[in-house]
N, C-alpha and C positions, 0 to 999 in steps of 0.2 A: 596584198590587194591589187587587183587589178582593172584596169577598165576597157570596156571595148565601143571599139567603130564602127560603125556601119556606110559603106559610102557608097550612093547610086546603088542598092542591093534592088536585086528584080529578082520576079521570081512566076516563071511563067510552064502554064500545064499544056502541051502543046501549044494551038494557038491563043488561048486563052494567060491573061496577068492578073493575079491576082496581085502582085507588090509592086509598085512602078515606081522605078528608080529613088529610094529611101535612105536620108541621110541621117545619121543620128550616130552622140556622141554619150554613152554613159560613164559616167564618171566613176573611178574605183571610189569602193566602199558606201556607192548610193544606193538607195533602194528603188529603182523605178518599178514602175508597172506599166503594162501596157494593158489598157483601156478598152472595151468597144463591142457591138454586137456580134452574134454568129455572123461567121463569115467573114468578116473583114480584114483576114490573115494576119493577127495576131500572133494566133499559134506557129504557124507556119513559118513567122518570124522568129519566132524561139526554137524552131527545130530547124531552121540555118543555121542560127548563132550555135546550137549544139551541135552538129554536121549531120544531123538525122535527114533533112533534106540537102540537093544540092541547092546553089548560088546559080541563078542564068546568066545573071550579069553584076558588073557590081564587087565591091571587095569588102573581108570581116576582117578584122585585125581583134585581137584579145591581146592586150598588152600591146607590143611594138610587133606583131611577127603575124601575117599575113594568115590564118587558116583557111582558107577556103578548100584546099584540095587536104587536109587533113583528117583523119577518123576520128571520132566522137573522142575516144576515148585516150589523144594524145593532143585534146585542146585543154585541159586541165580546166573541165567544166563538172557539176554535176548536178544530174537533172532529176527533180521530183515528179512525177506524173498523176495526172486524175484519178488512177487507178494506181494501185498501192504495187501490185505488181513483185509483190513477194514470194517466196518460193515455198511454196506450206508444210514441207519435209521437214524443212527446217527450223530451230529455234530463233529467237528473234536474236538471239548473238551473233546465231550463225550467216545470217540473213545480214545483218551490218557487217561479219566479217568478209564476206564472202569476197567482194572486189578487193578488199587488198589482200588477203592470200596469192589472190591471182596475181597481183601486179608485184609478188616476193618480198610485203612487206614482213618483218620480223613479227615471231607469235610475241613477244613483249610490246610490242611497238601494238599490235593490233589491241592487245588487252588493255592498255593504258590508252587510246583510243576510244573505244567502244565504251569504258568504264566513265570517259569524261561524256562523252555524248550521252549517257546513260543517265547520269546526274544532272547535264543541264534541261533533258527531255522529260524527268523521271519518267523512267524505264529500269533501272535499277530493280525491282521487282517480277518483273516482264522477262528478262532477258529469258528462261530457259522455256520459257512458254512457245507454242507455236502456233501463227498466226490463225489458225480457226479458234483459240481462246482468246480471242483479243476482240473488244470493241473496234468499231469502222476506226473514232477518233484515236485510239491505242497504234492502229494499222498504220495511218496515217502518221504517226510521230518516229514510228521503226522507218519508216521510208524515206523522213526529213532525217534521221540518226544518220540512215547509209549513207546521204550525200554527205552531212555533216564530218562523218568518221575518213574522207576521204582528202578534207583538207583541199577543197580543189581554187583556184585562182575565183569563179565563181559561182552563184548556184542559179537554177532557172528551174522558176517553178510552175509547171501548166497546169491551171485549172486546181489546185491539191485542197482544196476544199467544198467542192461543189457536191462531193458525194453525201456529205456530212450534212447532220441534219441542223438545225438552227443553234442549238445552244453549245452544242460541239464546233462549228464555225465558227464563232464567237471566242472559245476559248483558245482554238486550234492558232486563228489570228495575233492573239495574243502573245501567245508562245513565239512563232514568227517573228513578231516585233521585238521581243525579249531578247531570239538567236542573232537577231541581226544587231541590237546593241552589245551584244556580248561580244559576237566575231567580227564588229564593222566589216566584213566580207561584203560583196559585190553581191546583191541580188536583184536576178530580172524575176519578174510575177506574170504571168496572162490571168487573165480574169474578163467577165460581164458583167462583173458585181462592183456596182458603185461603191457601196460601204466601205468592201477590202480593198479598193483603190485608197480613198479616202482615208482612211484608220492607218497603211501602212507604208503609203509611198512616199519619200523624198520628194519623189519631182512623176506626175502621173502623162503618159502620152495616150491619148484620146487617139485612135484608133478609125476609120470608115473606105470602106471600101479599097485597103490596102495601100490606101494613105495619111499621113500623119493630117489632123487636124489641128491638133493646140500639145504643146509640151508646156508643163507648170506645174508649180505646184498646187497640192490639193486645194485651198482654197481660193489660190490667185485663178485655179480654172473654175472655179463656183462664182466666184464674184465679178469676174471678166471675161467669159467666156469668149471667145475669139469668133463662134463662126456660131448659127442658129442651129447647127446639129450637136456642136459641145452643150448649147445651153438645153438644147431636150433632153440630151441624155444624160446628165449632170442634176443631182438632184431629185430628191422627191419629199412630194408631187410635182413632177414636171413644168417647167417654166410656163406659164399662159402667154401666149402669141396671140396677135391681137392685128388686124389687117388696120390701117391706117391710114390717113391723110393729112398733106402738110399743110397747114391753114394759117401758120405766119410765125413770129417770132419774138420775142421779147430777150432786148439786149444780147441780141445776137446765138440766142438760145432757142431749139426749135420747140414750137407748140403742134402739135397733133390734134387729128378730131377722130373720136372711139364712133362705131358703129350704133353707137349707142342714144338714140336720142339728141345727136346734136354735142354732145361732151365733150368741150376739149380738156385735153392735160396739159401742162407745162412739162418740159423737158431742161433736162441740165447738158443734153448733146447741143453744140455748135452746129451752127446751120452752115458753116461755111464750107465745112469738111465732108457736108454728107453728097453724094450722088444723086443723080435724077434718079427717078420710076420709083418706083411702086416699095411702102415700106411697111416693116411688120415689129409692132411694139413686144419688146419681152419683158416681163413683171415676174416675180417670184413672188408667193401664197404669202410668205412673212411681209409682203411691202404691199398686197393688199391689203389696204386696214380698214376694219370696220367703222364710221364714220358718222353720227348722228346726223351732220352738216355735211357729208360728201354728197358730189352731185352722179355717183354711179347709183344704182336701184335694181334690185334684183329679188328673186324668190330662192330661199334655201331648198334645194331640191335634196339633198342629202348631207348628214351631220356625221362624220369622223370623228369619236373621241379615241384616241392614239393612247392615253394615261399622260404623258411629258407635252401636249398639246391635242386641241381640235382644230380640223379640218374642214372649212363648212363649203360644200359643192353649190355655185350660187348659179341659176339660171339668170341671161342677162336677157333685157325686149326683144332682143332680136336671134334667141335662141341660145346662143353660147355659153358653155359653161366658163364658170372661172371660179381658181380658188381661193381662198383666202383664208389666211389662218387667223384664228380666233386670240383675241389676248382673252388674258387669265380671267380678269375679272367681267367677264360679260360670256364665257365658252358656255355656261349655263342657262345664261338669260334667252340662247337662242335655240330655238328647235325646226326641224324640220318643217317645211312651210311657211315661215317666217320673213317677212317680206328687213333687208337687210340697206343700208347704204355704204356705200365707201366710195374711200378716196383713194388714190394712186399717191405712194412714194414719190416725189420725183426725183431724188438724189440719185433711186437706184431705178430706174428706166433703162430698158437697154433697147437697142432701134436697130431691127436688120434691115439691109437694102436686098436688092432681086436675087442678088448673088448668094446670099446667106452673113456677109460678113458683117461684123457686128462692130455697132459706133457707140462710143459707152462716152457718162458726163464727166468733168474734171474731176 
């Protein structure tokens, strides 16, 4: 197992950066992910680290040994893609065997190889089939097999489930998680999918605009997000923002006032910590709670029943949605149009300032 560095990495298209100067340190045998919407060179990050793109500035270290000026294919990497990118001449044996013939490994060496990867994928049935009889999800596990069969220091995976329709992504993840407890190997992931962030990373980096926002783990970024763009994109239904005003304190704890009629909340944030100007409260749907005695009032404009919870879309006086999730024993009692109250968590309030950055309670 190996782990790699990334220090001051840039990465710029002409005049144009899209990575600006990136430090980052993955640990052999962890699973990160990198996190984040199109665009935000994620990918691009992963196709440094594989030597598919150059380095502008900036140094990769894999292990202790410098690759930057290195080829792909002597950093002892190996990379899955969104596209299966298999050779369809070929059977699926020949397809996993195909790089190491090249790189002269032994035909025993490649058979006992290909036969373990075949048994931890099941592919074992597959093997003399050629990729046009195969399932997308089928396609998909020959293509984790190749990099698997190559034994490389570690694996990087772009996108390799997006093509896949729902229930095949679901299982495809699984398997994922299974190879990486089997091989504690080193694996990077790109993804825009919160879930497979969530379900399979060690430790997940939040991604915007070709710079790192939050590294953590999956739930310590759900539960404290660092910055008002982790906390949007983090989760669903997306965190409710909330424009606010500070209107005093109680034991050194800030109270807010909602747009709403006059409403203040209590707050479990220090007022001493926070900055001037302008702030914006963050609530998550499960710590709106519905509330006989809460002093929020609203009209259910639309009702989510999900099967494992409902989602109730609440119009507030002053136009804004907000959501709240329904506990168990009342998800029925409410229907669309239903005039609803609640109250605000305050344990879990989180308070951005102008900048975006986010001040959470003890």
């Amino acid at each position: 197992m190996t782990g790699i560095r990334l220090s001051g990495v840039t990465k710029r298209y002409g005049e144009t950066e899209v990575i600006t100067g990136l430090d980052l340190d993955i640990q052999s045998g962890e699973f990160l992910v990198f996190l984040g919407p199109s665009g935000c060179g994620k990918s691009t990050l992963l196709r440094m680290i594989a030597g598919l793109e150059a380095v502008s500035d900036g140094q990769i270290s894999i292990g202790e040994q410098r690759v930057n000026e290195q080829p792909p294919g002597k950093r002892g990497v190996a990379m899955v893609f969104q596209h299966y990118a298999l050779y369809p001449h070929m059977t699926v044996y020949d397809n996993m065997a195909f790089g190491l013939r090249n790189t002269g490994v032994s035909a025993g060496e490649v058979d006992q190889r290909i036969n373990e990867a075949a048994r931890m994928l099941e592919l074992g049935a597959l093997l003399q089939r050629r990729p046009a009889q195969l399932s997308g999800g089928q396609r998909q596990r020959v293509a984790i097999g190749r990099a698997v069969v190559k034994e490389p220091e570690a694996f990087l995976f772009d996108e390799p489930l997006s093509n896949l329709d729902a229930a095949l992504r679901t299982r495809t993840r699984l398997e994922l998680a299974r190879i990486h407890q089997r091989l504690h190997s080193t694996m990077v992931f790109v993804t825009h999918d919160q879930v497979e962030a969530m379900t399979l990373a060690t430790r997940i980096v939040v991604m915007n605009r070709g710079r790192i926002e939050q590294i953590g783990a999956p739930l310590e970024i759900y539960k404290r997000p660092a910055t008002r763009f982790v906390a949007g994109f983090i989760g669903t239904p997306a965190m409710n923002f909330i424009d606010v005003e500070r209107v005093g304190d109680n034991r050194g704890r800030l109270i807010v006032g909602l747009p709403f009629d006059g409403v203040q909340a209590p707050t479990a944030i220090a007022t001493a910590s926070l900055p001037a100007g302008q702030l914006t409260l963050g609530v998550r749907a499960e710590h709106v709670l519905p509330d006989p005695q809460g002093p929020l009032v609203g009209r259910a404009e639309v009702i989510e029943r999900l099967g494992d919870r409902s989602l109730a879309h609440v119009s507030m006086p002053n136009g804004q949605l907000l959501v709240a999730e329904l506990p168990r024993a009342r998800e029925l009692d409410i229907e669309t149009g239903d005039t609803i109250r609640m109250s605000l968590d305050a344990a879990h309030l989180h308070v951005f300032d102008e900048t975006g950055k986010a001040w959470h309670g003890l």
